[in-house]
C-alpha positions in Angstrom: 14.8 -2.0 25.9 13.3 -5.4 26.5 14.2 -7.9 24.1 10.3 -8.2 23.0 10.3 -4.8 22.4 13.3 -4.5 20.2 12.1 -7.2 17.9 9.0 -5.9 17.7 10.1 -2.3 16.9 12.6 -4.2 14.2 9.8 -6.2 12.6 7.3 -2.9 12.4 10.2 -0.7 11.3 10.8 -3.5 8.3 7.3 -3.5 7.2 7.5 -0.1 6.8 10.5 -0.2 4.8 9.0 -2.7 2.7 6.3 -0.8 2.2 8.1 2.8 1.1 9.5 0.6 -1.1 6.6 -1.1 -3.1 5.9 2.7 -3.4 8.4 4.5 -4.6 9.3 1.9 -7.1 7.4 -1.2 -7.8 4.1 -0.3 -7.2 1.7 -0.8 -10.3 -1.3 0.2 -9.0 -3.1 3.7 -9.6 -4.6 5.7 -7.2 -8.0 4.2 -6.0 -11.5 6.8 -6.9 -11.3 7.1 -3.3 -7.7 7.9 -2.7 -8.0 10.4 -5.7 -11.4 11.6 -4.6 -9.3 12.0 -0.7 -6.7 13.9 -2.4 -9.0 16.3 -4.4 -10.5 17.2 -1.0 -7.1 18.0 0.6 -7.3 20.9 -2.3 -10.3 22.5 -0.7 -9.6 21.7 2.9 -12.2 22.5 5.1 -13.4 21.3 8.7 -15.6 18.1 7.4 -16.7 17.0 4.3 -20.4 15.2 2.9 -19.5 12.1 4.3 -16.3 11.9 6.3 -14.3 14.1 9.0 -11.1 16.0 7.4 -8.4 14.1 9.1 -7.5 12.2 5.4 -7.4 15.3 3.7 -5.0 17.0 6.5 -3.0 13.8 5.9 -2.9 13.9 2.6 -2.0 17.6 1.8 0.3 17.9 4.6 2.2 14.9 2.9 2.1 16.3 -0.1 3.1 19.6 1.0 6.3 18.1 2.5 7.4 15.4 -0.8 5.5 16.8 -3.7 2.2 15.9 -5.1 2.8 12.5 -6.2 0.8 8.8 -5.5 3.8 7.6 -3.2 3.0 11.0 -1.1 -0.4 10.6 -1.5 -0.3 7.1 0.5 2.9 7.9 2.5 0.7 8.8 5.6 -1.3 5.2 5.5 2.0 3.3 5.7 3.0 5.2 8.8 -0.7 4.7 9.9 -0.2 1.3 9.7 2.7 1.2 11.6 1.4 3.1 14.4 -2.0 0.1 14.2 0.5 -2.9 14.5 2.7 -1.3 17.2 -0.6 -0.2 19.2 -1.9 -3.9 18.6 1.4 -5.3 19.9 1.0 -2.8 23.0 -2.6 -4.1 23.4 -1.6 -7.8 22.8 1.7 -8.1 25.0 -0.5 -6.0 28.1 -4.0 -8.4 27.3 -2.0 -12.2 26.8 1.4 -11.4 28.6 3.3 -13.4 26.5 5.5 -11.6 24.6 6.5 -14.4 21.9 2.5 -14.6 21.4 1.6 -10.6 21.0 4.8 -11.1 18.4 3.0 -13.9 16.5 -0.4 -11.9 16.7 1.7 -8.4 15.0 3.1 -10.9 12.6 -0.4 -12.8 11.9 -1.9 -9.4 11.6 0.7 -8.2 8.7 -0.3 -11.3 6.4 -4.1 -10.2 6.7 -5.5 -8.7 3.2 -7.0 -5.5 4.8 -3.9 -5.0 6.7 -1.7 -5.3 4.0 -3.7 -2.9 1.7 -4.1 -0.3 4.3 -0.9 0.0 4.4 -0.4 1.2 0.7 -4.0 2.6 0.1 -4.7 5.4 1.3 -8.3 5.8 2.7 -9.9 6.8 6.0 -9.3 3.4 7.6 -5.4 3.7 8.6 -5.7 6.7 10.4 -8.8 5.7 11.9 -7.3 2.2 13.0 -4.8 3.4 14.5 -6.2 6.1 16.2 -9.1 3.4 17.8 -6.1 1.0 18.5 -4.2 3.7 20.4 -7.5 4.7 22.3 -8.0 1.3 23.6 -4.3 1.2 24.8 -4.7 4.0 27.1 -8.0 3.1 28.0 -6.1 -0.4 29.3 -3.8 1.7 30.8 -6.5 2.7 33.2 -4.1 6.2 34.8 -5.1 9.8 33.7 -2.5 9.9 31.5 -4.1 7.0 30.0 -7.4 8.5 29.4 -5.8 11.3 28.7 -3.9 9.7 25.5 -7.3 8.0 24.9 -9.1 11.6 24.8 -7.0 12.9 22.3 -6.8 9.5 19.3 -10.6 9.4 20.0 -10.4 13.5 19.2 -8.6 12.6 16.2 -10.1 9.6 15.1 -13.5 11.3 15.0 -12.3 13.9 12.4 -11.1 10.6 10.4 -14.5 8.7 10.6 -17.8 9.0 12.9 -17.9 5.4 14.0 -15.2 6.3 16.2 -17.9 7.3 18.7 -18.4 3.9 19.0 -15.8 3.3 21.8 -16.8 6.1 24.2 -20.2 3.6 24.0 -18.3 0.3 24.3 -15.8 2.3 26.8 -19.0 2.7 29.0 -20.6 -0.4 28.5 -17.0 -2.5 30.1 -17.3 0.0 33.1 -20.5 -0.8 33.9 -20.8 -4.0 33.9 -17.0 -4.5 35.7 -15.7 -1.1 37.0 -18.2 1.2 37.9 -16.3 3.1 40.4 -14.1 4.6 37.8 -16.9 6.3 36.5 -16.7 8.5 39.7 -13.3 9.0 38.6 -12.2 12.1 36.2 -10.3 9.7 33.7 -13.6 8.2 31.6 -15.1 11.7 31.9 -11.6 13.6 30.3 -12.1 10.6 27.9 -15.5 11.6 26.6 -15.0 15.1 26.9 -12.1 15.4 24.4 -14.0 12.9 22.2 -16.6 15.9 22.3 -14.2 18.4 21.6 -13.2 16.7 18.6 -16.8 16.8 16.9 -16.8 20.2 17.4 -15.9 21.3 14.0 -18.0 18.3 12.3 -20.9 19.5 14.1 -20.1 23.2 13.1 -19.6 22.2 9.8 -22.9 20.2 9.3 -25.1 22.8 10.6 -23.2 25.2 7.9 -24.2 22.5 5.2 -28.3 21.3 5.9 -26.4 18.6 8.2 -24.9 16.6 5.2 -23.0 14.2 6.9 -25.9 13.2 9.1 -28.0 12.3 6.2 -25.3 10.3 4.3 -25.0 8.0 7.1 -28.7 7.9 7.8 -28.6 6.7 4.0 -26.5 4.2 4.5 -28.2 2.8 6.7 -31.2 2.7 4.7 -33.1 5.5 6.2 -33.8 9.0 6.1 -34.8 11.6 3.8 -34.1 11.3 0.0 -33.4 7.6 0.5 -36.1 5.0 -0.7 -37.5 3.1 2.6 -35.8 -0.6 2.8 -37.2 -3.4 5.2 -35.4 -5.4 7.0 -33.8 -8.1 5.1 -32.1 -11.5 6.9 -30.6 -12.1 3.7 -28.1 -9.0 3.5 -27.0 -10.0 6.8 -26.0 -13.6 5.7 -24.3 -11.5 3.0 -22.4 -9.2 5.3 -21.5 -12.3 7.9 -20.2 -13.9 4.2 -18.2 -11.0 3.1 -16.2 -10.2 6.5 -15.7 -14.5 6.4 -14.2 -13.9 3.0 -11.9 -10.7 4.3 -10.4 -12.9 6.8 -9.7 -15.7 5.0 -12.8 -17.7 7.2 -10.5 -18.9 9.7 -9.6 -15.7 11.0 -13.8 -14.9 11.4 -13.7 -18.0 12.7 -11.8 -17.5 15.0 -13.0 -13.7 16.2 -16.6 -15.2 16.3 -15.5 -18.0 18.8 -13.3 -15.8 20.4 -16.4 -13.5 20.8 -18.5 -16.2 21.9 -16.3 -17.7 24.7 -15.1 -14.2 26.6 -18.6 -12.9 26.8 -18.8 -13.5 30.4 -15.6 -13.2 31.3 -14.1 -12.0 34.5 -10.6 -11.1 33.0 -11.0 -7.3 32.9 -8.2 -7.1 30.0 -10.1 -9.8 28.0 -13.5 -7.9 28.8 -12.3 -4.5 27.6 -11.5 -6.3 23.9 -15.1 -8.0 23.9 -16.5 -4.8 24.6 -14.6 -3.1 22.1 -14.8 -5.8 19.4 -18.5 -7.9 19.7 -20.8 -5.4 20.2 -19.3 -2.5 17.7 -19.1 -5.3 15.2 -22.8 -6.2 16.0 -23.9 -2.5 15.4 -22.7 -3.0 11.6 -24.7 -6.5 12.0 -27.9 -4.7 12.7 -27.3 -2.0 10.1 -26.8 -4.7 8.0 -29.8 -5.2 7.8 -31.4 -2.8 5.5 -27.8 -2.3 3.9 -25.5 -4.9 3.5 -22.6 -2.0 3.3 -18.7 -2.2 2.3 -16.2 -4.9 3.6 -14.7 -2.3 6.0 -17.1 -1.2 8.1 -16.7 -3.2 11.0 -12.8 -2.8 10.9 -12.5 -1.5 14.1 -14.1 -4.2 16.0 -11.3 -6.2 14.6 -8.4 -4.4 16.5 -9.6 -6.2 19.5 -10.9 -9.0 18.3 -7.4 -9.5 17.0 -6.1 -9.7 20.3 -9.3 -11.5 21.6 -8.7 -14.3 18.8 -4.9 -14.4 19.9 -6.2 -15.6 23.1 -8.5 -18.0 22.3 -6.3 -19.6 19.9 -3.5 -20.1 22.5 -6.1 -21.9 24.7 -7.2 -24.1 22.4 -4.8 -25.3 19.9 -5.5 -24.6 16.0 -1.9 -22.9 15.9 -1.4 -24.9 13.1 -4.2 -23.4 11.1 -3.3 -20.0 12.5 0.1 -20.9 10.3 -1.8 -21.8 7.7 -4.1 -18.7 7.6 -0.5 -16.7 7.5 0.0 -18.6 4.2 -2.5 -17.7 2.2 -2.8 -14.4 3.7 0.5 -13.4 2.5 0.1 -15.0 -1.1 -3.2 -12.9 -1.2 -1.5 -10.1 -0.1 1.3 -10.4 -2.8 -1.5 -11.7 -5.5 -3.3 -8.3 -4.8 -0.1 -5.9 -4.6 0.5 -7.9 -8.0 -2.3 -8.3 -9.5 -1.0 -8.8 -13.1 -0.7 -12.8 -11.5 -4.1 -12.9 -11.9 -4.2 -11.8 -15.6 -3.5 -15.4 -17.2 -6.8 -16.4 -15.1 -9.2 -13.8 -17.6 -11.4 -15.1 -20.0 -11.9 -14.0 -23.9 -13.4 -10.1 -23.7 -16.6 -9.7 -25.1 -19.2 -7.3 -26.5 -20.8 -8.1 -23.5 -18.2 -8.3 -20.9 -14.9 -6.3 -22.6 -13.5 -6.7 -19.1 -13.9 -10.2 -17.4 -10.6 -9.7 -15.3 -13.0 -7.6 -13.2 -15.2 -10.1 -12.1 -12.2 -11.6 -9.8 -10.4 -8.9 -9.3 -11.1 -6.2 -7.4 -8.0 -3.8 -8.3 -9.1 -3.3 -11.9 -10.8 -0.2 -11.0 -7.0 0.8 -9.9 -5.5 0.7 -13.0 -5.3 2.4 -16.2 -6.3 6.0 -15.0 -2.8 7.0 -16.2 -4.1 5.8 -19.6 -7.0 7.7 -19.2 -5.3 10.7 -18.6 -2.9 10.7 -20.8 -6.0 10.1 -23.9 -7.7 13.1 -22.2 -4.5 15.1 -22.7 -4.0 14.8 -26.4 -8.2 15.6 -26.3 -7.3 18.7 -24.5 -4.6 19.6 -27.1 -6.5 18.7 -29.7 -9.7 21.2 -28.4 -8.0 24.1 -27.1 -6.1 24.0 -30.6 -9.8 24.6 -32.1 -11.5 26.6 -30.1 -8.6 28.6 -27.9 -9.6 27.8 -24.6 -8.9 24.5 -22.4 -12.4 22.3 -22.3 -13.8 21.5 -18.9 -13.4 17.9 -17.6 -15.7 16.4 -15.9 -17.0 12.8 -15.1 -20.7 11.3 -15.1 -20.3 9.6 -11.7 -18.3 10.8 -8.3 -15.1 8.6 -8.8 -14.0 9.8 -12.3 -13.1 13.8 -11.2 -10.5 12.8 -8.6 -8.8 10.4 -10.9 -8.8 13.1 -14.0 -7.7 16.1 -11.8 -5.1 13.8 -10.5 -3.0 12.5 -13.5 -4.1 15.3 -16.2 -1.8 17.4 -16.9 -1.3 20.7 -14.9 -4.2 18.5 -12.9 -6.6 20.8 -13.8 -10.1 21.2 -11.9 -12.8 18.4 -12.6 -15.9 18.2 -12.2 -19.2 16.0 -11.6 -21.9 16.1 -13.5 -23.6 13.3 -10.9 -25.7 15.5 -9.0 -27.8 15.7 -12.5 -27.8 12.1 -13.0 -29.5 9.9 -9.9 -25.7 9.5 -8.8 -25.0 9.7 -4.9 -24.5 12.5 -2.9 -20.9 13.6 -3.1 -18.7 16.6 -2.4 -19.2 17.9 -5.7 -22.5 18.7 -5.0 -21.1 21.0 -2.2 -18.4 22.6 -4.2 -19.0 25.7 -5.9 -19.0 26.7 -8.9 -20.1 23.7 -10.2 -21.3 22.9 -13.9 -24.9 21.3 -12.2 -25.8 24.2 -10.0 -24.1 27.2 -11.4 -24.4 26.8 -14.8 -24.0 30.5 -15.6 -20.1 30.0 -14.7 -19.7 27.6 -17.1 -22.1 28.8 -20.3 -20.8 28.0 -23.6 -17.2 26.3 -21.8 -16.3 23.0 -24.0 -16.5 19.9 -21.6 -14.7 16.6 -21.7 -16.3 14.1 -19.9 -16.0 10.1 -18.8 -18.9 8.0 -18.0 -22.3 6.5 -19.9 -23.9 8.8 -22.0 -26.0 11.7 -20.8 -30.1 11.2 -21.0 -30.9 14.3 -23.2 -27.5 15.7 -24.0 -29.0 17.9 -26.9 -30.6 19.4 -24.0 -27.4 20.4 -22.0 -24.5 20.7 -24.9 -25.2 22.4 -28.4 -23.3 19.7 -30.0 -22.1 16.8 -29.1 -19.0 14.8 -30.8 -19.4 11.2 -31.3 -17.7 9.1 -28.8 -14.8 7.0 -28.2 -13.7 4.7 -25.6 -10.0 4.6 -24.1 -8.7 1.0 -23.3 -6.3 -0.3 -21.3 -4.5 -3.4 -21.6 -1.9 -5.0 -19.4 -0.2 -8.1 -21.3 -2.7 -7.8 -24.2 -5.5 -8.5 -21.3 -8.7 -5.6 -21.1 -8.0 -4.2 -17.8 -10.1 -1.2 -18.1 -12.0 0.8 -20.8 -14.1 4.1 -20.3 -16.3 6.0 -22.9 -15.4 9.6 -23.4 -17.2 12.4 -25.1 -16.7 15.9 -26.2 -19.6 18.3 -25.6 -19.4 22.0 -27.1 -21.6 24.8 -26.6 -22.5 23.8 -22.3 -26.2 25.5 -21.7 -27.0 23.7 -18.5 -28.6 21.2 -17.0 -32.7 22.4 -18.2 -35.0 22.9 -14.9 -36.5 20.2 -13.7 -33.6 17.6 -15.2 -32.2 17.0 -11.5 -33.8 15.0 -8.7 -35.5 17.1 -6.3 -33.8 15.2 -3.4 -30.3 13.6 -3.8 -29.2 10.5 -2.7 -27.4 10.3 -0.4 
């Protein structure tokens, strides 16, 4: 094994150590809503779900098959997800910049990025996505049939993970065109884009078995489409979106992707063109999009995996390795700051009426923390309930994010429910699931529910009685991390015609 290789295998197989480590034994945070709302798919799996492919919750169950259902092997499968991204990048790096000691500095920059660092304990759609796209590109700059061949099947698979994973069949096409067009008389593109096809099958099966769910999620997203209220352009979320990646990578790192963009657009290096192509113009869809919805942090992710390598370049041709260095830094004191975020807790102001929780408006995990709190309040609830009445109440939560979290860490982890599809909340999964307390109300007539959220317009209406609430706090240090309301409603009768929205959002 070349030396480059060995150290590279060594550094990738320590990061996952570290990792299954923070883990299994010094990892304080909760599961995220959407790792718990993940995992509560992988108890219904199916071939797609409202708004993603299945691949996470195959992950997820098949992990938790194998070690117990438990948060470490909940997030097991991103940490080996992340391993796969970084080895595929080194692959992709070492092939693009041939330099070994430089795709070794751009695997090591990459570890000390924030969203790599999470990915690689959180487990959401992006690691499996990543590193499917990254290993896509790497046998599409392989260039053989077995190369398109491996980049047939991780675009197969990463389309079951997340749909903008038809992206690089576009980008794919757009490089060969404009620098190779004889290997579109080839088979290799063709096997490429065929088994990317193959892999939507059961999306596309699914959809048309559920009025085409998926399509209109992302149709919402992008601020169109039916049940969504019409938005106009707006320059202003896309300074806000071109602000919010500059803050994910620390500023310099955009900086240097968007210069790195800017300078290889008309290059003649095939190796550097295949990045661009795979990088600028998938991060400029998100741009566009951006313009009627600013969107989450992550959705250009995947125009970073090249861009990575793109930047790499650009840096080594100009200089700045100094502020590369520095970027490292504060990368990896983020990274630790936000794997332990408790450093952040002398920084929180006096809670108030007003704000009982003003370690939330800097830190971002708070809404990872305390479920096991939650849970554990809900619990004696339960006791206390099926002590009076003889049977177990129904939980449930106001808004999508709370059910995954309360079937999770409950004891026994019971079945939860939504009540959201009632209450102007998003389109979720739990309006697909059935029985369920909005649309089947017959199934749960007369049931006692405990539920978490704000209180419930009408509840007279839907409950024949309704206890008096009480809100569940936790504290780390003596700090407000997070605090929920939670109320006990006897007697369910329904949610009365004409109390949900005629079209959801989606």
């Amino acid at each position: 094994m070349p030396p480059a290789l060995r150290v590279a295998a060594l550094l990738i197989l320590g990061w996952v150590a570290l990792n299954l480590a923070y883990l299994g034994w010094f990892c304080p945070l909760d599961l995220s809503p959407d790792e718990a709302h993940y995992w509560h798919w992988s108890r219904h799996l199916d071939w797609g779900y409202y708004s993603k492919g299945p691949l996470v919750a195959w992950l997820v169950r098949g992990s938790c098959d194998l070690f117990g259902t438990s948060a470490f092997a909940v997030r097991l499968p991103a940490v080996l997800s992340s391993a796969a991204l970084l080895a595929a990048v080194f692959v992709l790096a070492r092939n693009t910049l041939r330099d070994d000691r430089a795709a070794l500095v751009t695997v090591a920059v990459a570890m000390t990025l924030p969203p790599v660092s999470a990915g690689a304990v959180l487990m959401t759609i992006d690691p499996p996505f990543l590193a499917c796209w990254a290993w896509a590109l790497v046998g599409v700059q392989r260039g053989s049939l077995g190369g398109w061949l491996l980049a047939g099947v991780c675009s197969a698979l990463g389309v079951l993970a997340k749909y903008p994973m038809l992206l690089l069949p576009a980008a794919v096409l757009g490089f060969l065109l404009t620098t190779r067009r004889d290997e579109l008389r080839r088979p290799g593109f063709w096997l490429f884009v065929a088994l990317t096809g193959v892999g939507c099958v059961p999306l596309v099966l699914w959809n048309a078995a559920n009025d085409w769910v998926s399509l209109r999620h992302v149709l919402g997203q992008s601020g169109v489409g039916d049940g969504v209220k019409p938005r106009s352009a707006d320059g202003l979320n896309a300074v806000r979106f071109v602000g919010t990646q500059g803050g994910v990578l620390l500023g310099t790192g955009f900086a240097a992707f968007a210069a790195a963009g800017w300078s290889f657009h008309r290059t003649t290096d095939t190796r550097l063109s295949l990045l661009w192509w795979a990088s600028v113009p998938v991060w400029g869809v998100f741009l566009v999009a951006s313009l009627r919805n600013p969107g989450q942090p992550n959705w250009p992710a995947a125009a970073y995996v090249g861009g990575l390598v793109l930047a790499a370049e650009w840096v080594r041709r100009h200089g700045f390795r100094h502020t590369v260095m520095g970027t490292a830094v504060v990368g990896l004191v983020v990274s630790v700051v936000v794997r332990y975020p408790a450093l952040l807790l002398p920084l929180a102001g006096e809670a108030t009426e007003a704000n009982p929780t003003p370690v939330r408006r800097f830190d971002p995990t708070a809404r990872l923390r305390g479920w096991r709190t939650l849970a554990a309040e809900i619990d004696r609830v339960r006791g206390r309930i099926a002590q009076e009445t003889g049977t177990e109440p129904v939980l449930a939560g106001v808004r999508w994010h709370v059910p995954g979290e309360l079937a999770f860490y409950c004891r026994g982890r019971p079945e939860a429910y939504s009540f959201g599809p009632a209450l102007e909340d998003r389109h979720s999964q739990y309006n697909l699931w059935r029985p369920n307390p909005t649309a089947d109300a017959q199934a749960f007539r007369g049931r006692s529910f405990l539920y978490v959220g704000e209180e419930i317009p009408g509840a007279d209406r839907v409950f024949e009685q309704v206890e008096p609430p009480f809100q569940v706090v936790h504290t780390e240090f003596g700090v407000p991390v997070s605090v929920w309301t939670v109320w006990v409603g006897h007697g369910f009768r329904g949610f009365p015609e004409g109390y949900r929205l005629t079209r959801p959002t989606y």
